[in-house]
N, C-alpha and C positions, 0 to 999 in steps of 0.2 A: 504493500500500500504506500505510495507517494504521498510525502508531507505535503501540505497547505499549498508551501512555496514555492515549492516542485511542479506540485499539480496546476497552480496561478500562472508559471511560466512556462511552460507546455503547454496550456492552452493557451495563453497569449501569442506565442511562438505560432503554433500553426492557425491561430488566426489573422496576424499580421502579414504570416508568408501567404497565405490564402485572397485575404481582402483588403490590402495596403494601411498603413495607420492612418490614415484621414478616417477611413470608413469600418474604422472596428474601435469600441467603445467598452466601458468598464462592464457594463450590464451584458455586453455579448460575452467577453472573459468569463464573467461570474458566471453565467448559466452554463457556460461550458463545461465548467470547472463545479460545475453543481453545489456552489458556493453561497450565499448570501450579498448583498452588495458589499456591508457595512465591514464582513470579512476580511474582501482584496484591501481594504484602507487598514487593516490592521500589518501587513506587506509590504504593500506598497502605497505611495501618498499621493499615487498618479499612475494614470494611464503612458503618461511619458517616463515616467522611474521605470517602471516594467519592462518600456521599449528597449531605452538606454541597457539597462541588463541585459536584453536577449541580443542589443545592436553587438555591446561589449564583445560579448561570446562569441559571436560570428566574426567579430573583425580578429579578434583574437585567433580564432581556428582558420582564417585565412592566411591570417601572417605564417602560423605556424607551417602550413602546407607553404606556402610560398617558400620559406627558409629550409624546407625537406626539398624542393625541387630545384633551385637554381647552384651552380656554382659561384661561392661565393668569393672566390679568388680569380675570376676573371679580370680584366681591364673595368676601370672606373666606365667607361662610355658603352658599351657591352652591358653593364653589370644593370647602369640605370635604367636604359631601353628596357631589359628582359623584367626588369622589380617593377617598372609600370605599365610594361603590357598586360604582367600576370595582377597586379594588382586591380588594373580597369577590368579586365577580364571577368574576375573575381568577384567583384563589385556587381557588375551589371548582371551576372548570371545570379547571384543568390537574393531572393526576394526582399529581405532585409535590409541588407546593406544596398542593395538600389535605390533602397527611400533618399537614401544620400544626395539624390538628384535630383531628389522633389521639394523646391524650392523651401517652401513650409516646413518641412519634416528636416531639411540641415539648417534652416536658423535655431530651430528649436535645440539641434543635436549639438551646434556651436555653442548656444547659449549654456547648455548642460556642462558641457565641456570645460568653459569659462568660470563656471561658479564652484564644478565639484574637482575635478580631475587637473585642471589646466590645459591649453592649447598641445600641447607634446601630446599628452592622450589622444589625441584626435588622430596623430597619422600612425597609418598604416604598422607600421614599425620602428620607430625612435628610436625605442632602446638600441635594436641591435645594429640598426644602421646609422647611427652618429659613432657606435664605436668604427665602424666601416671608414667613415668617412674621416675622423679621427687616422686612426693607419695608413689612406691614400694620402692627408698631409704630409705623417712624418718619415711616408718613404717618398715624398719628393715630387707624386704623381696630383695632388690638388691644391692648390691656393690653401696658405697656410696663412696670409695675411686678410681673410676672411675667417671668422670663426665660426667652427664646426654648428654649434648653435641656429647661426644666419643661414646657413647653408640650408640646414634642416627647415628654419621657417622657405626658404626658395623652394623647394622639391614640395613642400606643403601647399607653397601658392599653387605651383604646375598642376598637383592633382586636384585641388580646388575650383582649380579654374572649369572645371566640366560642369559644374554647377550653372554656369553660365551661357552655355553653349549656343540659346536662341538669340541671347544679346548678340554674342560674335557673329553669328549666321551657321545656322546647320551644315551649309554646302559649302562650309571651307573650318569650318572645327576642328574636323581627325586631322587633314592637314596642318592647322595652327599649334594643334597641341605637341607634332612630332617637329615642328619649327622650334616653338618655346624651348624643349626639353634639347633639342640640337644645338640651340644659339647658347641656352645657361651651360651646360656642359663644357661648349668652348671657351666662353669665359671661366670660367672653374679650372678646368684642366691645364696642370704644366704643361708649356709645347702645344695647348691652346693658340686662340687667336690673343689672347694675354698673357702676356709673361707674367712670375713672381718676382718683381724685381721686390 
């Protein structure tokens, strides 16, 4: 038998991958979960706490699969392409972590982000890719006169920016974003089109 909080997000879980979060509601959970209303508030304090936990999970379990599949000792400009194609990929295929795109649903996931976790929470992989990019400085392969930090917020704009996608224009997007991630790279990279001086 599944506790309360188990069984609250399991049913959240396959209602949000089912009917997106705009259109699924605490009372649809609760019934699901053959619960009470006043129950899920003893859990959770929101319909958006729940989400965030089940977003957590799933970005979490994507990093993880991403960091089982790629090598992580490739060239810096290899390594970025493959960590954001698998990461968009990733993204768009699981019902969850799509909400991402849906205007509504990543202000609310930023603002989450901002209050509980901090902005680092928010991408994809932090922890294990500033220590990455960390190691391309001090063997001489990225701009060490930008700090690892900055760098992190730059690769967080690049994936962010698909949130945006109808401002730019749809029919030049996938192009724009393999520009972006092409131009920042060679300014980043030693033997770039910038030197470290």
């Amino acid at each position: 038998m599944k506790d309360t909080r188990t069984n609250l997000f399991d049913c959240g879980k396959e209602l949000f991958e089912r009917n997106g979060f705009k259109d699924t509601n605490v009372s649809d959970i609760t019934k699901s979960a053959k619960i009470g209303t006043g129950t899920f508030y003893n859990y959770y304090s929101s319909k958006e706490e729940l989400f965030m936990a089940i977003y957590m999970e799933e970005n979490e379990k994507l990093k993880r699969t991403i960091l089982k599949t790629i090598d992580l000792n490739q060239e810096p400009q290899s390594l970025i392409k493959e960590l954001m194609l698998l990461n968009f990929e990733g993204m768009k295929s699981n019902p969850i972590l799509k909400e991402w795109y849906n205007k509504d649903v990543s202000d609310k996931i930023e603002q989450y982000f901002r209050e509980q976790k901090g902005m680092e929470g928010l991408d994809f992989m932090y922890g294990d890719f500033i220590k990455i990019i960390e190691k391309w400085q001090k063997e001489g392969k990225m701009r060490s006169d930008i700090d690892s930090g900055m760098i992190m917020a730059i690769f967080t704009a690049i994936v962010t920016v698909e949130t945006h996608k109808e401002e730019i224009g749809l029919q030049h997007f996938p192009q724009v974003l393999e520009y972006l991630t092409e131009f920042t790279m060679k300014g980043l990279l030693v033997g770039g089109t910038h030197s470290n001086d």
